[in-house]
VEXFI-826804 format. One record per residue (C-alpha): residue number from 0; x, y, z. Coordinates in pm, 1 decimal, decimal comma. Example, Ala and Ser with C-alpha at 12.3 -4.5 7.8 and 13.67 -1.06 7.14 Angstrom:
2
- pos	u	v	w
- 0	1230,0	-450,0	780,0
- 1	1367,0	-106,0	714,0
end
This chain:
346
- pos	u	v	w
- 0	-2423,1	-248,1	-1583,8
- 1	-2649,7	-465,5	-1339,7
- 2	-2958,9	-312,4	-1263,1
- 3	-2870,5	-440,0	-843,5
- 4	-2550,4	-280,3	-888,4
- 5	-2661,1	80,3	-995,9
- 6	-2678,1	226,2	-693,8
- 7	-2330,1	102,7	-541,5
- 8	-2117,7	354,7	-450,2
- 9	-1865,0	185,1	-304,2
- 10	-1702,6	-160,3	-380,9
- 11	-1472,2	-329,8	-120,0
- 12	-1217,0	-558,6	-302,3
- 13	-1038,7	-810,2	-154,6
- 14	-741,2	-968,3	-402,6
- 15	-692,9	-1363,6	-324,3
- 16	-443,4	-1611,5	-365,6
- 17	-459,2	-1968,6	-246,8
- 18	-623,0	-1790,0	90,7
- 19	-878,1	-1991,8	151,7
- 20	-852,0	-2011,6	503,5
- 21	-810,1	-1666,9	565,9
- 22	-1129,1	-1582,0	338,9
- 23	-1317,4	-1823,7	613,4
- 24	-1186,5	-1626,1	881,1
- 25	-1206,8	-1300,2	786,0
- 26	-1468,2	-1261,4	501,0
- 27	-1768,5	-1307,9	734,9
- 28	-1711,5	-995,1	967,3
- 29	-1633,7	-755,7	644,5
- 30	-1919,5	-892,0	498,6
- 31	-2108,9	-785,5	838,8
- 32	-1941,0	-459,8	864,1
- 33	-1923,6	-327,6	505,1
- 34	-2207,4	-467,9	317,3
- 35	-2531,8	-230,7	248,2
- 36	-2768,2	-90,1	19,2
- 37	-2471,3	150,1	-179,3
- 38	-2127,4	-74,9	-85,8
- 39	-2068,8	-442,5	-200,9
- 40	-1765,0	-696,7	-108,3
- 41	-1633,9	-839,7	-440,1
- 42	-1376,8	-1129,2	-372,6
- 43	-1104,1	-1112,0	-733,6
- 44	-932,3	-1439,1	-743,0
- 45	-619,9	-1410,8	-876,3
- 46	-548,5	-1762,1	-1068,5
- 47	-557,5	-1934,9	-704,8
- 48	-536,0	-2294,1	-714,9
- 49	-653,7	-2435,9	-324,9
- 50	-1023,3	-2451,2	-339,1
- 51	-1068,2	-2065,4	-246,0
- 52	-1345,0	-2015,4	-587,7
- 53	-1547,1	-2324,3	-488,4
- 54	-1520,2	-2220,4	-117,8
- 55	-1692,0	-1912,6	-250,7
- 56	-1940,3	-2049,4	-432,6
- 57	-2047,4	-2281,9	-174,4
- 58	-2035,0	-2036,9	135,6
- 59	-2082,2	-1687,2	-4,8
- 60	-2288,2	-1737,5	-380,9
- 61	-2417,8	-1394,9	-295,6
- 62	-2057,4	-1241,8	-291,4
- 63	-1949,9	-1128,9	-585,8
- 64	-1653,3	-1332,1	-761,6
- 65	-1421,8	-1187,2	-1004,5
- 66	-1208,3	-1458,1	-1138,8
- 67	-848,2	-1388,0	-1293,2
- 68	-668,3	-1675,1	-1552,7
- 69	-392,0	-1641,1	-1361,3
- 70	-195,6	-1457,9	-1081,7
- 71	-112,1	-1150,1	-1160,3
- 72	43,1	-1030,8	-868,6
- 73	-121,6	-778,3	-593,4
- 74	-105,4	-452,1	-853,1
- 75	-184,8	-600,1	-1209,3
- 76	-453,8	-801,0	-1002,4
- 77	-653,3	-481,8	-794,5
- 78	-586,4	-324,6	-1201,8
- 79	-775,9	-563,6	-1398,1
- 80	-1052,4	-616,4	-1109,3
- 81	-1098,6	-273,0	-1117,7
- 82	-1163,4	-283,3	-1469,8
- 83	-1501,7	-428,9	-1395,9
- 84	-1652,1	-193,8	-1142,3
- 85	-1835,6	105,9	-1140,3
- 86	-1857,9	241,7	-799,3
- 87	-1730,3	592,8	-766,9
- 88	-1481,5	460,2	-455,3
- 89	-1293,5	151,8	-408,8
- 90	-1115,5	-10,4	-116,8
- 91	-821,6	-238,9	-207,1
- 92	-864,4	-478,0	147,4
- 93	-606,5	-700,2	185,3
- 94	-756,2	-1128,4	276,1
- 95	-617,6	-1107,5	621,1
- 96	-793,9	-791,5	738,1
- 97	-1016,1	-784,4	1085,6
- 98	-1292,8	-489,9	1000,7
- 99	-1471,1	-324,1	1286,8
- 100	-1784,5	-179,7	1300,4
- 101	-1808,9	140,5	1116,0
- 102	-1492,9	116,8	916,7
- 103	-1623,9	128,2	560,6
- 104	-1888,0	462,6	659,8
- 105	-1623,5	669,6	870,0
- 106	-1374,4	665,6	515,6
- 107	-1633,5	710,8	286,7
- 108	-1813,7	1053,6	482,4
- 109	-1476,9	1194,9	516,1
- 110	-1410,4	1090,2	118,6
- 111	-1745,5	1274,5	21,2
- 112	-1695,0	1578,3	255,2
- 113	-1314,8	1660,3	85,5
- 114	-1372,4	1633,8	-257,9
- 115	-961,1	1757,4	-270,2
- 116	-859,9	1409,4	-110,2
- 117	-791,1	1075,3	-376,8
- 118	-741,9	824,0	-95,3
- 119	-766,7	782,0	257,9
- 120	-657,4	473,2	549,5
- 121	-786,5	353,2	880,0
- 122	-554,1	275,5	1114,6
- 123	-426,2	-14,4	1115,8
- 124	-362,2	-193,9	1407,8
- 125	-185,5	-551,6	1466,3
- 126	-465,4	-837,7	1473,3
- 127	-191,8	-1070,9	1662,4
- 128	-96,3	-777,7	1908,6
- 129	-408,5	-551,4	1892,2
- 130	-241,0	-265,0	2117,8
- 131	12,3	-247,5	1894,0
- 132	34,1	-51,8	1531,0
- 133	87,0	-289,8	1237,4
- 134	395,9	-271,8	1053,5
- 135	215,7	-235,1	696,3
- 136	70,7	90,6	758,1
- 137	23,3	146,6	1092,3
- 138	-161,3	510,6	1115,9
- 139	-37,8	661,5	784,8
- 140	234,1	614,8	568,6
- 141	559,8	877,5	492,9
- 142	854,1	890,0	279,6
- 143	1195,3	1048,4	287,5
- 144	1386,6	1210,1	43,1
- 145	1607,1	883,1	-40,1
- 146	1281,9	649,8	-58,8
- 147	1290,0	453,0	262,0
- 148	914,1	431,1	403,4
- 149	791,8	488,0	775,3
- 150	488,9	539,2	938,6
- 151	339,8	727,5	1225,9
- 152	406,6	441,0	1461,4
- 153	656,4	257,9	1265,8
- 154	1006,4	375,2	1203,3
- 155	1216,3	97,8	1020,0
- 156	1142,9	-210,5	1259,5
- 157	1053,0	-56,5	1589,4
- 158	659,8	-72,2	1612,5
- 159	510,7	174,1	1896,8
- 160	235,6	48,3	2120,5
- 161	-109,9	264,3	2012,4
- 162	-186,4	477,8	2294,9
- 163	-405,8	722,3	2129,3
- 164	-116,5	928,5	2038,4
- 165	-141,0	944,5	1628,7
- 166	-560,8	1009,0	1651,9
- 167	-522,9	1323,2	1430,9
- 168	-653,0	1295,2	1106,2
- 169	-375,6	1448,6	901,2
- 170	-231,0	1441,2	531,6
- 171	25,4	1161,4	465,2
- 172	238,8	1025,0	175,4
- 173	136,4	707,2	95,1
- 174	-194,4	483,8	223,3
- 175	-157,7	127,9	272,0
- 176	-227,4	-126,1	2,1
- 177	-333,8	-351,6	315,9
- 178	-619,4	-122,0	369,6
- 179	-614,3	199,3	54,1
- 180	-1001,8	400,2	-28,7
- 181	-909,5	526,5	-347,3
- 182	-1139,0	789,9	-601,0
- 183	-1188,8	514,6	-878,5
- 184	-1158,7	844,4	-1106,8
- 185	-796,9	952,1	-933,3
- 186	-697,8	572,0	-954,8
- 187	-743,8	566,7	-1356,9
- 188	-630,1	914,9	-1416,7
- 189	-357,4	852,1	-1208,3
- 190	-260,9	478,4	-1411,3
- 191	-362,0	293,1	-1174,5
- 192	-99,6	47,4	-995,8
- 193	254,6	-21,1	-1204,0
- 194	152,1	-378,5	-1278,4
- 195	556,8	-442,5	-1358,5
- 196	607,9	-439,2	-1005,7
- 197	389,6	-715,4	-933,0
- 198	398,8	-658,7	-551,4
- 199	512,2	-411,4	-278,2
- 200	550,7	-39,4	-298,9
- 201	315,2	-2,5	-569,3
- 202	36,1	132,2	-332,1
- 203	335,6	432,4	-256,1
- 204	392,5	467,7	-618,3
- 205	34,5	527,1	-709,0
- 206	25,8	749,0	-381,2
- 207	364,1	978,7	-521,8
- 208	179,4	1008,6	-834,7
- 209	-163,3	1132,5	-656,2
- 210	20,9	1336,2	-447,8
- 211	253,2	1490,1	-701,9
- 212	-93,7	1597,2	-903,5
- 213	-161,4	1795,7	-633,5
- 214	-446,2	1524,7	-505,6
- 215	-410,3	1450,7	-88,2
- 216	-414,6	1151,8	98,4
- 217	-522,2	1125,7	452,2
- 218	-484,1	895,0	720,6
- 219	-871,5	907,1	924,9
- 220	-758,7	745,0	1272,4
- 221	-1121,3	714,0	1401,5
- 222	-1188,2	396,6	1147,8
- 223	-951,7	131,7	1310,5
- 224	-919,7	-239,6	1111,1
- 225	-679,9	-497,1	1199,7
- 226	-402,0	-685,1	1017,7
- 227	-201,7	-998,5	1038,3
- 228	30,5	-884,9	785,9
- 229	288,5	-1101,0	596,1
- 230	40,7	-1343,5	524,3
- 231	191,5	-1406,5	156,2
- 232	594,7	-1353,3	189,8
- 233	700,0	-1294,4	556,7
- 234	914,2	-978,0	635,3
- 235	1253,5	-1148,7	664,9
- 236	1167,4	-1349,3	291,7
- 237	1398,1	-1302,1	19,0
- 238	1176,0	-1256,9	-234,5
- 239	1003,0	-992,4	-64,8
- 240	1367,8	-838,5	-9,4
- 241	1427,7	-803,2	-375,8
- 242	1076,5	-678,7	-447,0
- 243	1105,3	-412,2	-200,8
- 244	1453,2	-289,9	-374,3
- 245	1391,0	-316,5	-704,5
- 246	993,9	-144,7	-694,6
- 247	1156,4	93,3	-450,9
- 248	1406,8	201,4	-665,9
- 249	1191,7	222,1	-986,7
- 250	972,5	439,7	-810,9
- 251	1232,5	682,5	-707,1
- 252	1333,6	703,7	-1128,6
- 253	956,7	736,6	-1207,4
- 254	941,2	1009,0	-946,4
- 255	1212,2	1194,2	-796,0
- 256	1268,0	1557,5	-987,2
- 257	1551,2	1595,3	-1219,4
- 258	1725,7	1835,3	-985,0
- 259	1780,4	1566,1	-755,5
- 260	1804,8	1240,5	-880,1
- 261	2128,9	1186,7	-969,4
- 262	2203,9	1279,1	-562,0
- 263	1931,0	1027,4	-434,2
- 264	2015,8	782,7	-641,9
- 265	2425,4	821,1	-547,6
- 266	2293,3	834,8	-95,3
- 267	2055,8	596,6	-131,5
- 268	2370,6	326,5	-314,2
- 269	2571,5	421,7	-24,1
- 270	2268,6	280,3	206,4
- 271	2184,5	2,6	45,1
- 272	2562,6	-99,3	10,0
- 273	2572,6	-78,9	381,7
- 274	2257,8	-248,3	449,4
- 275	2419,1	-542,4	211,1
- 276	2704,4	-559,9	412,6
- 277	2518,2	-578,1	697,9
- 278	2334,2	-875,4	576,9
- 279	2662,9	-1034,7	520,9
- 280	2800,0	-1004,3	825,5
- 281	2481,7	-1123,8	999,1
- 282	2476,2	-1435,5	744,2
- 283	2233,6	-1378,5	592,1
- 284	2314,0	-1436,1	221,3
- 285	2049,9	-1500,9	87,8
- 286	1885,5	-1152,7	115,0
- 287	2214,2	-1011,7	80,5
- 288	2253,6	-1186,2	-277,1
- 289	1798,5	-1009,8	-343,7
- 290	1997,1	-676,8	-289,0
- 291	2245,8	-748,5	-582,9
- 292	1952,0	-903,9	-806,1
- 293	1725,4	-588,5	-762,1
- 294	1990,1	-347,9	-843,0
- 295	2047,2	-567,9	-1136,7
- 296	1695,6	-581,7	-1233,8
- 297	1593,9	-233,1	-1199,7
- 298	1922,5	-124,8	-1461,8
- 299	1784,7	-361,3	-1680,6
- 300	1436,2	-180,4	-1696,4
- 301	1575,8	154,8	-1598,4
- 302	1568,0	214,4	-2017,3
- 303	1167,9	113,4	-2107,4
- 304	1090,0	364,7	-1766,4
- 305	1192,4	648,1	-1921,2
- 306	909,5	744,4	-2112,2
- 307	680,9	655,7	-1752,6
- 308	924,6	950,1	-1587,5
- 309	879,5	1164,7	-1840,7
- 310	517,9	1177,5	-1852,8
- 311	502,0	1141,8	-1459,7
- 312	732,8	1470,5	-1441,7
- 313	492,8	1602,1	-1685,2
- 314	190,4	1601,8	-1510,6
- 315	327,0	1674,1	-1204,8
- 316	223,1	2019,0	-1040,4
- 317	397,2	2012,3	-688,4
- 318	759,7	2011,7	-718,8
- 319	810,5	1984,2	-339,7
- 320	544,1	1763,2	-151,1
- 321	489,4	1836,5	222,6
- 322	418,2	1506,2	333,2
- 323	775,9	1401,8	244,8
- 324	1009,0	1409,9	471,3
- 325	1325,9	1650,6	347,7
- 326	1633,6	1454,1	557,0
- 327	1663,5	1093,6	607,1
- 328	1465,4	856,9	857,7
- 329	1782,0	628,6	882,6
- 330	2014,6	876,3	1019,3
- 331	1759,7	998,4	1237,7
- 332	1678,1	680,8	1358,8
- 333	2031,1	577,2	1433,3
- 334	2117,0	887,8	1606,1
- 335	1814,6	845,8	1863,6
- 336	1512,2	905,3	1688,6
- 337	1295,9	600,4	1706,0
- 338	931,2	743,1	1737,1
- 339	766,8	947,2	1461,2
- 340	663,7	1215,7	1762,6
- 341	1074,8	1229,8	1897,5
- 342	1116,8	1315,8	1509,0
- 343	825,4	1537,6	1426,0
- 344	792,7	1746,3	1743,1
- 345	585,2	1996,0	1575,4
end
């Protein structure tokens, strides 16, 4: 261990890829917002090849540089960075992140004051739009029983307008991976990130797990960072499409409880059938045609995941976990229900 780095508590790492530019936009102000006597900002290259490592070394030689042989993809990246720490907490902070002042202290307090919580967020707001909630996150992350994600000010595509109106700090499925201050102890008991997915859903899937354990996760509303979001794959990409299907459904299998999987698995077809046809009809091929190739990829590793569901099921000590929502978000959307507060009155 470095003697300078005994007394760090907490280390703040951001995972980059050919992001250069946004590491000279947005590295200074976490640098001036997070970096102290007991938390660092480590920057983990991940086999980039623009100039970001000499753009370190000639800008910030004071940062810490972790560099990977090779991109590894936003989960088996954070995992082997994380390797080489030894702070008790960690924040995975996405490249194209706006920090404000305070962020970093308001997470960690609450972290040391609930010993019963693995991970917390900010909220995350839009750095393009900055009244707005941000699509990746927004101000805490949920789940319902079929696997489709929302957030408290994002249901499917419809982002609300932050009006102070999701301020509570309350328990939540999943943090985002845009923003995630994880227990480095939780995050290796846990397994870490499923490196297999290589990107998307994999913060949810480490969150399931946590949660599952019977560790919480809480969204803390009063730290507030901004996000561009979808600076690697945009929303509407292909690629991203099939990533989000495929990791989403091989999280269900890790997950769901034997009682119901056979039922999610046979609803959530149903869905994702319609949402191909959809895509058809709209002409969008393309990400109709990621659809087909995740199902396709996700029965081809169904088989090598089921000794990961087994031991998941194993450990888990909550069959039923509140912060999952029991009924669908897409029929409650489509009947009406486009805010999380029209949904969750109470």
């Amino acid at each position: 261990m470095n003697s300078k780095n005994q007394n760090i508590k907490t280390s703040v790492v951001i995972l980059n890829w050919n992001g250069k530019k946004l590491l000279e936009q947005f590295l200074p102000a976490v640098i001036e917002h997070t970096q102290s006597e007991v938390s660092r900002v480590i920057v983990a290259d991940n086999g980039s090849t623009d100039d970001s490592v000499g753009f370190m070394n000639e800008n910030f030689p004071d940062i810490q540089l972790i560099i990977l042989d090779k991109n590894y993809g936003f989960a088996d990246g954070y995992n082997k960075a994380l390797q080489q720490l030894d702070s008790e907490y960690v924040v995975l902070l996405n490249s194209d992140v706006e920090t404000t002042y305070g962020w970093l202290e308001t997470l960690i307090t609450y972290m040391d004051n609930h010993p019963e919580v693995a991970a917390v967020q900010p909220k995350i707001l839009s750095y393009k739009e900055k009244h707005m909630f941000e699509y990746a996150g927004a101000s805490g992350g949920f789940i319902d029983r079929f696997g489709y994600p929302f957030c408290r000010g994002r249901i499917l595509e419809l982002v609300e307008e932050d009006r102070g109106q999701y301020d509570e700090e309350i328990p939540i499925f999943w943090a985002t991976g845009a923003c995630l201050c994880v227990r480095v102890k939780d995050f290796i008991e846990t397994g870490g990130l499923d490196g297999r997915f290589f990107a998307h859903m994999e913060e949810i899937d480490l969150c399931w797990r946590l949660n599952a354990r019977g560790r919480k996760i809480m969204c803390i509303p009063s730290s507030v960072v901004y996000h561009v979001g979808g600076a690697s794959l945009s929303k509407d990409n292909p690629k991203k499409m099939y990533l989000n299907f495929r990791n989403n459904l091989l999280m269900l299998f890790k997950n769901v409880p034997d009682g119901s999987l056979i039922v999610t698995f046979l609803i959530r077809f149903i869905f994702d059938f319609l949402a191909y046809i959809h895509l058809i009809l709209k002409g969008e091929f393309k990400s109709a045609h990621a659809i087909i190739d995740a199902y396709g990829d996700f029965f081809k590793l169904r088989k090598s995941y089921k000794l990961i569901r087994k031991e998941n099921l194993k450990k888990t000590t909550l069959k039923s976990i509140p912060s999952q929502y029991k009924k669908s978000i897409l029929l409650k959307f489509y009947t009406g229900k486009k805010t999380f507060n029209s949904i969750f009155r109470n």
